[in-house]
VMD Tcl script that builds the backbone (N, CA, C; Angstrom):
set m [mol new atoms 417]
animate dup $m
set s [atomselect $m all]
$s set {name element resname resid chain x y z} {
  {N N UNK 1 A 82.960 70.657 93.614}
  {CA C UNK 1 A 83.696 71.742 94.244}
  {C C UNK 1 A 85.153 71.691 93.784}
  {N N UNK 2 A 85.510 72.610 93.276}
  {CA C UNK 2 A 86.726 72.744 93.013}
  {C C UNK 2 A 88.027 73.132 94.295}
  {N N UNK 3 A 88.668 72.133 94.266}
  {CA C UNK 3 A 90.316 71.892 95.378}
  {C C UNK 3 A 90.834 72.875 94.584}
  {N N UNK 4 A 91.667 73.833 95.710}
  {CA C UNK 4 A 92.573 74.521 95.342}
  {C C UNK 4 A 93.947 74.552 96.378}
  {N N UNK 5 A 94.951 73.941 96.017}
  {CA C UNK 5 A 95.892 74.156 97.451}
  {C C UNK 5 A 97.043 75.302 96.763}
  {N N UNK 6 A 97.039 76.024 97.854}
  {CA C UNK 6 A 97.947 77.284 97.601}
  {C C UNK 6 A 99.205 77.234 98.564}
  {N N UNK 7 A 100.392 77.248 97.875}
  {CA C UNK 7 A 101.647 77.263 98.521}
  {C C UNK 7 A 102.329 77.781 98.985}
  {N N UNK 8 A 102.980 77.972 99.741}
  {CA C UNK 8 A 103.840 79.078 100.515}
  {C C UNK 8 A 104.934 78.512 101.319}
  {N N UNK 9 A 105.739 79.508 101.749}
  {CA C UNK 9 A 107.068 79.278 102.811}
  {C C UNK 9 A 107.088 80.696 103.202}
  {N N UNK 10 A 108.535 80.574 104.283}
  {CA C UNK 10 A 108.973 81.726 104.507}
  {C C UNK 10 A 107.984 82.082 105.923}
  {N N UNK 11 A 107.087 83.286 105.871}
  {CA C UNK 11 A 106.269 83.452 106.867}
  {C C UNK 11 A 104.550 83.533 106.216}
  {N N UNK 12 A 104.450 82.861 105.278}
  {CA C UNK 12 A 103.351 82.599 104.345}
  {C C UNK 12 A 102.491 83.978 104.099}
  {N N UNK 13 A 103.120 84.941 103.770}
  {CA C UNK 13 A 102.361 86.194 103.711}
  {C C UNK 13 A 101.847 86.217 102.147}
  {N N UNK 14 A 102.607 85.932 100.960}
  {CA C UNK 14 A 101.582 85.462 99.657}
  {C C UNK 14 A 100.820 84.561 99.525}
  {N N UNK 15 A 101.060 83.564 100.407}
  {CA C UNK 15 A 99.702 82.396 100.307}
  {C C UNK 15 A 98.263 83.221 101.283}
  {N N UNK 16 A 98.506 84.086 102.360}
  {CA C UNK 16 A 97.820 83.993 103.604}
  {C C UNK 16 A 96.929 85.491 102.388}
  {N N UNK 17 A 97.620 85.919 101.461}
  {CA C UNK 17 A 96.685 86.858 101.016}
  {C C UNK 17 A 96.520 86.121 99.551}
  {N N UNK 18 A 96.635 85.515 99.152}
  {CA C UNK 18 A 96.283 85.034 98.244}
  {C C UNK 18 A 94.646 84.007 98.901}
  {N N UNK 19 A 95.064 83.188 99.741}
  {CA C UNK 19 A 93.945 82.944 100.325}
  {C C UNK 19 A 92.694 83.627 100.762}
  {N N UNK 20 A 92.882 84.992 101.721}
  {CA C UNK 20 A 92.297 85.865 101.945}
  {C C UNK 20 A 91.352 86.274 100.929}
  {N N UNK 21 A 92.140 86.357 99.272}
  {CA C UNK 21 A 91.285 87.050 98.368}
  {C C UNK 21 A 90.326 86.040 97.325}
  {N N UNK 22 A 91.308 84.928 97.422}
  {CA C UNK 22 A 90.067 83.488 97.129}
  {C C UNK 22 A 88.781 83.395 97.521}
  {N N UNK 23 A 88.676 83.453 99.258}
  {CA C UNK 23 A 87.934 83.621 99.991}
  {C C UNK 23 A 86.483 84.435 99.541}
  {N N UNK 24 A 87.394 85.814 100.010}
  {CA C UNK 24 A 86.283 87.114 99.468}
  {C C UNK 24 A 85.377 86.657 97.971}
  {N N UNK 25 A 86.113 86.611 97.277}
  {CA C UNK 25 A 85.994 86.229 95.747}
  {C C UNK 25 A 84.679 84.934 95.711}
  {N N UNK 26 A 85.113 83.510 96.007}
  {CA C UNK 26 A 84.927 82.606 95.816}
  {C C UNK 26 A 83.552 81.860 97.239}
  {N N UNK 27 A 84.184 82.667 98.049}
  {CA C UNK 27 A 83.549 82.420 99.374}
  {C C UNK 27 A 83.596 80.080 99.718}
  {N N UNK 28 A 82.552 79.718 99.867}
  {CA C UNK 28 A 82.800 78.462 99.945}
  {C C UNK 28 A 82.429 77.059 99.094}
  {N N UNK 29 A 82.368 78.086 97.651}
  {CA C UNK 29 A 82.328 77.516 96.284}
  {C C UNK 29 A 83.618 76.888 96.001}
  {N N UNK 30 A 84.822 76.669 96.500}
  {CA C UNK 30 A 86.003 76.394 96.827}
  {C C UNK 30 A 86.152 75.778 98.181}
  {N N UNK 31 A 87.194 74.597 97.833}
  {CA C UNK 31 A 87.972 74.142 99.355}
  {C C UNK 31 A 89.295 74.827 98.988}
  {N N UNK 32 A 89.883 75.307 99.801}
  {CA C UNK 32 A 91.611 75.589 100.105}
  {C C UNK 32 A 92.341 74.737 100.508}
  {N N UNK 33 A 93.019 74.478 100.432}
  {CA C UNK 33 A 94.007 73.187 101.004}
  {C C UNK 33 A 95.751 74.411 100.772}
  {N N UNK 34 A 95.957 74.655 102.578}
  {CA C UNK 34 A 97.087 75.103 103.104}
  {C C UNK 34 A 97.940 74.487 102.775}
  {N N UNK 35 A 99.105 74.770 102.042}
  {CA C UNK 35 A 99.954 73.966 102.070}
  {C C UNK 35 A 101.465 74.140 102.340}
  {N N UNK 36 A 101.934 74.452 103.418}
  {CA C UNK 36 A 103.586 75.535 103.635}
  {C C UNK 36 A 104.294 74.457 103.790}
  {N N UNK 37 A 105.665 74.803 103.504}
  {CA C UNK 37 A 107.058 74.004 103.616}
  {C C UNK 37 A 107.207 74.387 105.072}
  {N N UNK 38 A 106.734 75.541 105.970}
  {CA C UNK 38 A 106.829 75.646 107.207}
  {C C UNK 38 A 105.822 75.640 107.997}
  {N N UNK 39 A 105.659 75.311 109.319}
  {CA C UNK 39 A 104.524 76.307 110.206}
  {C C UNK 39 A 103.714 77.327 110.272}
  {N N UNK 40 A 104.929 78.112 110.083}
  {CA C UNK 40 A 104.330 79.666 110.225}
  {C C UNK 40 A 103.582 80.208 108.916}
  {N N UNK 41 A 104.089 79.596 107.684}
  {CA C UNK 41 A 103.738 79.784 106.643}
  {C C UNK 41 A 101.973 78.971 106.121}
  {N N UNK 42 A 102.297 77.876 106.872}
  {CA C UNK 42 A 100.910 77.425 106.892}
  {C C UNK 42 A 99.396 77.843 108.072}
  {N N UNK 43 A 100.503 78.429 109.249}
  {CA C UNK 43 A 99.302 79.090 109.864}
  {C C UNK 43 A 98.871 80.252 109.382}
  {N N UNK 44 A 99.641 80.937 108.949}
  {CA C UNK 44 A 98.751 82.258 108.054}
  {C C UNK 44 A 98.239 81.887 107.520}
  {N N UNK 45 A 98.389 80.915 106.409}
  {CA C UNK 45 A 97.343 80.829 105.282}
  {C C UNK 45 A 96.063 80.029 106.228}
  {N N UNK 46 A 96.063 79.198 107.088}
  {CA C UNK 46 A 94.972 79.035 108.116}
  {C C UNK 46 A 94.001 80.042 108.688}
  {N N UNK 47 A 94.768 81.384 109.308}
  {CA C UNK 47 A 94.118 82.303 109.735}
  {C C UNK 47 A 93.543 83.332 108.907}
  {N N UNK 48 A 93.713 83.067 107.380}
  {CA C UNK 48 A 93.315 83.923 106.519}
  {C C UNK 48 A 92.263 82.923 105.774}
  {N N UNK 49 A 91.579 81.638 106.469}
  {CA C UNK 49 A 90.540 80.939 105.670}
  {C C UNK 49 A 90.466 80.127 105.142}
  {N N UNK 50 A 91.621 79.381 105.220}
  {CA C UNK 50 A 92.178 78.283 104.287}
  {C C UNK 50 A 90.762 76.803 105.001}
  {N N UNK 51 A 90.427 76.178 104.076}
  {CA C UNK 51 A 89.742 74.808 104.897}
  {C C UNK 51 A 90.311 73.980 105.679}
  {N N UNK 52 A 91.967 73.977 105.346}
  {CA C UNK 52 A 92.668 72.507 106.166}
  {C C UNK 52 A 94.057 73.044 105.524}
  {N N UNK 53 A 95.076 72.806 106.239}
  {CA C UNK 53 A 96.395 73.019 106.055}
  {C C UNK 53 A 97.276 72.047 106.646}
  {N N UNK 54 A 98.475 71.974 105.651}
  {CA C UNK 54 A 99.367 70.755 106.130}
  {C C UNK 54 A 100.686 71.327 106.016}
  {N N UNK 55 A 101.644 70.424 106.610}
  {CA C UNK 55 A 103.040 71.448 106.387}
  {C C UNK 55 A 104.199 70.366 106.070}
  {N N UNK 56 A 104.848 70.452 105.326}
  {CA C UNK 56 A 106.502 69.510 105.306}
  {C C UNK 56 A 105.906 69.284 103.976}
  {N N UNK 57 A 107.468 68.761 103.055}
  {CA C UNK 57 A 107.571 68.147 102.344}
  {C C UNK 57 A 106.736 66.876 101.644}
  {N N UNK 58 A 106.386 65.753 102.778}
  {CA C UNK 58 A 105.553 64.845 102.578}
  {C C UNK 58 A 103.905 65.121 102.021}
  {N N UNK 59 A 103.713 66.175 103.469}
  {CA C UNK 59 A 102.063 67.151 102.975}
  {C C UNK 59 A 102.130 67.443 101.232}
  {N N UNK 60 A 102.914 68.420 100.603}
  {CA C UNK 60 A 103.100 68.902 99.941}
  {C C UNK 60 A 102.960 67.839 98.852}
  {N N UNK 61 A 104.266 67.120 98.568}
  {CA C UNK 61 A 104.053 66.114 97.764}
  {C C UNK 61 A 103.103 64.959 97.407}
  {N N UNK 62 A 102.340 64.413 99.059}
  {CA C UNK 62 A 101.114 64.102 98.694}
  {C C UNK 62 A 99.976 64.905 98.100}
  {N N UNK 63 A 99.634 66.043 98.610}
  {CA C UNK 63 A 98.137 66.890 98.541}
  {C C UNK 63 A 98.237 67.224 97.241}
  {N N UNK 64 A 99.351 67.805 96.561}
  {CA C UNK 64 A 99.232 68.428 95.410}
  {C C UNK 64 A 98.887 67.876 94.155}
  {N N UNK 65 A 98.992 66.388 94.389}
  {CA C UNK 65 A 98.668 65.162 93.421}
  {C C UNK 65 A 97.146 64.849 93.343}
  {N N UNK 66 A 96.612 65.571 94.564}
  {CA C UNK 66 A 95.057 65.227 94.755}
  {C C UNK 66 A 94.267 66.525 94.962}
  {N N UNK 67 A 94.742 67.846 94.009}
  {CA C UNK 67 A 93.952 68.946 93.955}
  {C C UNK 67 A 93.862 68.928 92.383}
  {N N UNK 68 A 92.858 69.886 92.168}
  {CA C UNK 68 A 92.373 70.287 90.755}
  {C C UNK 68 A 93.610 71.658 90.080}
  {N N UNK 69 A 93.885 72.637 91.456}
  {CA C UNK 69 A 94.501 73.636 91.118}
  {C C UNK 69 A 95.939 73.684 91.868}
  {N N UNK 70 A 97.293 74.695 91.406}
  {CA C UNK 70 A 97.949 75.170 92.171}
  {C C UNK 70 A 98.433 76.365 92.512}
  {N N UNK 71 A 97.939 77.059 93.480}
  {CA C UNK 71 A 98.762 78.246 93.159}
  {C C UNK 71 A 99.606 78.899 94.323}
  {N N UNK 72 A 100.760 79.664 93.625}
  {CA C UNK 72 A 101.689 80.137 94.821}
  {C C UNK 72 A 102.887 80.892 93.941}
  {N N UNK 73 A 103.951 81.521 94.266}
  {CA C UNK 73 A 104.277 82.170 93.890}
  {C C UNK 73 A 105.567 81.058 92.502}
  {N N UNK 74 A 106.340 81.640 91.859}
  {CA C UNK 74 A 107.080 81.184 90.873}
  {C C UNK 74 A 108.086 79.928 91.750}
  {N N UNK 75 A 108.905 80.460 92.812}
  {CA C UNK 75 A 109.690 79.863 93.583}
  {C C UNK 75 A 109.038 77.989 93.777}
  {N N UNK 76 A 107.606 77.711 94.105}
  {CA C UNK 76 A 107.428 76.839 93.954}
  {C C UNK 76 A 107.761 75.683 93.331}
  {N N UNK 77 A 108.292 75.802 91.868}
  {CA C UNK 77 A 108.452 74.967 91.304}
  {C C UNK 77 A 110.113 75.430 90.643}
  {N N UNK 78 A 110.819 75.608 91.617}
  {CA C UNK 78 A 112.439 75.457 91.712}
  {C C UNK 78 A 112.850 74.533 93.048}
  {N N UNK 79 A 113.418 73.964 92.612}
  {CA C UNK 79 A 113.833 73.365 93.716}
  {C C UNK 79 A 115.262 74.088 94.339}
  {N N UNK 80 A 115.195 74.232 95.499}
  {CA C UNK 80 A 115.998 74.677 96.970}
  {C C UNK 80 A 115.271 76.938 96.813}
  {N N UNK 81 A 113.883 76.670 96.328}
  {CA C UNK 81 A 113.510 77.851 95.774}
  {C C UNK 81 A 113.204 78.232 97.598}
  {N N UNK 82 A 113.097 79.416 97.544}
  {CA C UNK 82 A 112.171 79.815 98.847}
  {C C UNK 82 A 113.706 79.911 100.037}
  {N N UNK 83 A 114.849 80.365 99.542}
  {CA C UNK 83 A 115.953 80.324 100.596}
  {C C UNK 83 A 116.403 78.534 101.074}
  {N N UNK 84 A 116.276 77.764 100.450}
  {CA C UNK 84 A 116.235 76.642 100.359}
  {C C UNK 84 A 114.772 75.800 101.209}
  {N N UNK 85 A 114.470 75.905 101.268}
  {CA C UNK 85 A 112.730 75.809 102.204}
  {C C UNK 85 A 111.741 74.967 101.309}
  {N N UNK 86 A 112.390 75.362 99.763}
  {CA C UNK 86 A 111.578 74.232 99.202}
  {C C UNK 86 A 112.322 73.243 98.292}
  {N N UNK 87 A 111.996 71.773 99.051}
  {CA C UNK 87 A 112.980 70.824 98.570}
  {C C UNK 87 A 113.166 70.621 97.058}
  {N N UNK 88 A 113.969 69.817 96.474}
  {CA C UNK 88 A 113.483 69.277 94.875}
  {C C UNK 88 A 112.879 68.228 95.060}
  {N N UNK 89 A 112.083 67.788 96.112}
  {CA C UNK 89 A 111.480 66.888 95.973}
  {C C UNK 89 A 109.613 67.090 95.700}
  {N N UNK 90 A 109.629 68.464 96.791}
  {CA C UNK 90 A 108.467 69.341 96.623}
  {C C UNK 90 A 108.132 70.204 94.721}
  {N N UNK 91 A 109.889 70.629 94.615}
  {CA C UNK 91 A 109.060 70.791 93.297}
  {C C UNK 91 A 108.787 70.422 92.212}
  {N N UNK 92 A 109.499 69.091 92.123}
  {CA C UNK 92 A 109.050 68.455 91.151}
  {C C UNK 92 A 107.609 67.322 91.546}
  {N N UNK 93 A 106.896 67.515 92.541}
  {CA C UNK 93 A 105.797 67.315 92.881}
  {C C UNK 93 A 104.785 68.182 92.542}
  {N N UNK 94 A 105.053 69.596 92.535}
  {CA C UNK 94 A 104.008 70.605 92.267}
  {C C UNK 94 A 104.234 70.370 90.481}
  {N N UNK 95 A 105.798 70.327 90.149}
  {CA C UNK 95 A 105.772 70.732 88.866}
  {C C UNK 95 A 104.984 69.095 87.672}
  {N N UNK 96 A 105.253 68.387 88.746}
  {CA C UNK 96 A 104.502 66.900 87.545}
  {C C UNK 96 A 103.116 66.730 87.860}
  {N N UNK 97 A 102.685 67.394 89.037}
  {CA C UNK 97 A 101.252 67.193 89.565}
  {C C UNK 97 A 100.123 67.482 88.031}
  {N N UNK 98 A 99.444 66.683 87.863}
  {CA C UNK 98 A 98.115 67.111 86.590}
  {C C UNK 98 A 97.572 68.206 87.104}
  {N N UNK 99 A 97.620 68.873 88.285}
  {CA C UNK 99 A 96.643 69.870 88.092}
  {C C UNK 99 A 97.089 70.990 87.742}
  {N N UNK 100 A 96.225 72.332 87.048}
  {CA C UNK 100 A 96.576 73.370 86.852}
  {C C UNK 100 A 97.543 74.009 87.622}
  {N N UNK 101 A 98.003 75.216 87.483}
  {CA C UNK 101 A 99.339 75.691 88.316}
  {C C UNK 101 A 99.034 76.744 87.519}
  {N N UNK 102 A 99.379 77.942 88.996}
  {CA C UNK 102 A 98.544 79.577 88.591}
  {C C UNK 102 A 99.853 79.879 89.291}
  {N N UNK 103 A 100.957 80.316 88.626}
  {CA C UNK 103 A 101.727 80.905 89.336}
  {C C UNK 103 A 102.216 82.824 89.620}
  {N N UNK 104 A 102.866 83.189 90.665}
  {CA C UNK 104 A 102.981 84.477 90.794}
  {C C UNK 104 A 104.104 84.409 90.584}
  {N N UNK 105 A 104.131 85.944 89.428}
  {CA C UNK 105 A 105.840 85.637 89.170}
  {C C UNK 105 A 106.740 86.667 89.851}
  {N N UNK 106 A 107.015 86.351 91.196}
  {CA C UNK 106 A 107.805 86.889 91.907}
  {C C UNK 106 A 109.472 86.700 92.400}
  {N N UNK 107 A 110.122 87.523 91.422}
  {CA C UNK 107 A 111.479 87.065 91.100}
  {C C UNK 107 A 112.462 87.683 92.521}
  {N N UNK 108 A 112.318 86.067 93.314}
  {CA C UNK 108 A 113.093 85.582 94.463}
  {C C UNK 108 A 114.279 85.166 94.206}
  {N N UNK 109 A 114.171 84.183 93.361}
  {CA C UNK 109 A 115.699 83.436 92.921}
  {C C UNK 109 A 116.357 83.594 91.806}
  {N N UNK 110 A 116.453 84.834 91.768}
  {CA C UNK 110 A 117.250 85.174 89.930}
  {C C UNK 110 A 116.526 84.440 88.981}
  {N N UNK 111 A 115.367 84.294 88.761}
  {CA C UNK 111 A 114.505 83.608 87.398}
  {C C UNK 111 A 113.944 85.009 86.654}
  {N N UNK 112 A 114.353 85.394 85.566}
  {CA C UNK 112 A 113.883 86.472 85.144}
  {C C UNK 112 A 112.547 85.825 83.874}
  {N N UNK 113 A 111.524 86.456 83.765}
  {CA C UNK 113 A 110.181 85.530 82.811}
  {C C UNK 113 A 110.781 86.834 81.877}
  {N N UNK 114 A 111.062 86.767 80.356}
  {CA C UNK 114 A 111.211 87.263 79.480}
  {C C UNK 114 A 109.365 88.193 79.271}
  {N N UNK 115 A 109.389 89.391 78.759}
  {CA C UNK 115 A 108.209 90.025 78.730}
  {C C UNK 115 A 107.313 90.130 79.752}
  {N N UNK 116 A 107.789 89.759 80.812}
  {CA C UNK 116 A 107.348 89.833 81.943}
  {C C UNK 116 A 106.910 91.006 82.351}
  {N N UNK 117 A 106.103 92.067 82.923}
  {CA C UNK 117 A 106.503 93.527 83.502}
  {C C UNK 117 A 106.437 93.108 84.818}
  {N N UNK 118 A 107.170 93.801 85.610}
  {CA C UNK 118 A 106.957 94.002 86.776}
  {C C UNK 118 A 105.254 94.771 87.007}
  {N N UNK 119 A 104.970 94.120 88.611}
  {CA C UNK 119 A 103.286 94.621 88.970}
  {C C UNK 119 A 103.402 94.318 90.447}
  {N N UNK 120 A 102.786 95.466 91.478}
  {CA C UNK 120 A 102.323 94.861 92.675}
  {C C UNK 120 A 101.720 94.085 92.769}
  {N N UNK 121 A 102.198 93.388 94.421}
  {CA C UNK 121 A 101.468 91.717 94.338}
  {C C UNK 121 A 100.224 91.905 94.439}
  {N N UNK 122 A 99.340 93.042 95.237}
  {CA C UNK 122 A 97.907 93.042 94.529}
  {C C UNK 122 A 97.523 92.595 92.851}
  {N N UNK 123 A 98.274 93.553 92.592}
  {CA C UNK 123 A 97.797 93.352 90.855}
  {C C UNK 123 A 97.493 92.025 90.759}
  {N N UNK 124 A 99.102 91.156 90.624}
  {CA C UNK 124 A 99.330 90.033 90.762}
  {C C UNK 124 A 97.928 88.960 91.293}
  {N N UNK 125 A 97.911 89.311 92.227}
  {CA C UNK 125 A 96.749 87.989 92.889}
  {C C UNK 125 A 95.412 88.297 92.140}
  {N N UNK 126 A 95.297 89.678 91.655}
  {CA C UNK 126 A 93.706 89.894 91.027}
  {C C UNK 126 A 93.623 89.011 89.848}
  {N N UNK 127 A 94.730 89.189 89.193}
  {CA C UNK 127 A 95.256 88.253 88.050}
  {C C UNK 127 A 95.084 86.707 88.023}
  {N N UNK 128 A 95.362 86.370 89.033}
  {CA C UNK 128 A 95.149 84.828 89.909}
  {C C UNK 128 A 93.728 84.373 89.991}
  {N N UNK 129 A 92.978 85.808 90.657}
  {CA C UNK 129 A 91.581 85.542 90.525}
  {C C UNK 129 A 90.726 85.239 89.469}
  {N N UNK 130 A 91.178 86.614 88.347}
  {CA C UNK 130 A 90.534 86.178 87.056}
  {C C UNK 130 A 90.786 85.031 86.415}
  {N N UNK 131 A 92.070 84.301 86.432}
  {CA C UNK 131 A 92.444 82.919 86.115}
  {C C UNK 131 A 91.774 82.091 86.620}
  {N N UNK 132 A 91.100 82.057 87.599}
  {CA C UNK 132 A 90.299 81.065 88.368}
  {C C UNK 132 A 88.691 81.194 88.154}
  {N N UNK 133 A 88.375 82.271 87.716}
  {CA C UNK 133 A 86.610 82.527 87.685}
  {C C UNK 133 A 86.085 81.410 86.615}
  {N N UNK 134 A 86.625 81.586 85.435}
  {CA C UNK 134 A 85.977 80.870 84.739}
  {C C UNK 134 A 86.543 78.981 85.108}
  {N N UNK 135 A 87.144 78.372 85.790}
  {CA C UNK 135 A 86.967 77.670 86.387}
  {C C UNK 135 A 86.189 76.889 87.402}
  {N N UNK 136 A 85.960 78.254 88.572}
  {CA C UNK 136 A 85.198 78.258 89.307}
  {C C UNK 136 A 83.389 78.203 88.986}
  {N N UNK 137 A 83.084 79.436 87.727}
  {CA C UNK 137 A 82.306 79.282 87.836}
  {C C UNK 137 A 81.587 78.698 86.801}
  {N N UNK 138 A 82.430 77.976 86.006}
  {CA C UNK 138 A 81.730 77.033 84.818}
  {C C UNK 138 A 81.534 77.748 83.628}
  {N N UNK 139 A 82.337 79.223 83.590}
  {CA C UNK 139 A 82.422 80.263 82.247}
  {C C UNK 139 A 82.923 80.323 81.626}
}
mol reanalyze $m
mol bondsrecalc $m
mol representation Tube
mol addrep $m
């Protein structure tokens, strides 16, 4: 079974639909592993299906070392990214972790991705999905 922990802060509304559409998609061919710099951010992604969710810095920096995948939006792997919410200790945990890293590139903190286009975050997460099928399903 493929681990996937998906990240979030703030009020976890890209993890809690990013999860949501894992879900639909993947159903329980996947574990989720919640993973917010806050509460609130980790109970959405809970109430949208997640298997198990953890929250703080420590969660973060442990779990992410012991999943296959990561995904969450760009901010993740800046440190004081997310309005300061995500430490540099968190992101250079997501960013040295061996596992894959599916990121959304949602320009929060002045990081502009060269050739980038702008896309709704639907688009965005479908994108996430197709990145993950042939993972998921051995294709």
């Amino acid at each position: 079974m493929v681990r996937i922990a998906v990240v979030d802060g703030q009020g976890g509304g890209i993890g809690s639909t990013v999860v949501k559409r894992l879900r639909e998609e993947f159903g329980p061919r996947i574990e989720i592993l919640a993973l917010g710099t806050n509460s609130a951010a980790t109970s959405a992604m809970m109430k949208a299906r997640a298997n198990k969710g953890a929250t703080g810095e420590n969660a973060i920096i442990r779990n992410t070392a012991r999943v296959d995948i990561i995904v969450g939006p760009l901010s993740i792997v800046l440190a004081n990214g997310m309005l300061g919410e995500l430490t540099p200790g968190m992101a250079a945990a997501i960013a040295s972790s061996a596992a894959k890293k599916i990121l959304i590139p949602i320009n929060q903190e002045g990081v502009e991705i060269a050739g980038f286009q702008k896309e709704p975050l639907p688009h965005l997460i479908e994108k996430v999905v197709e990145n993950l099928k042939p993972v998921v399903t051995g294709r």
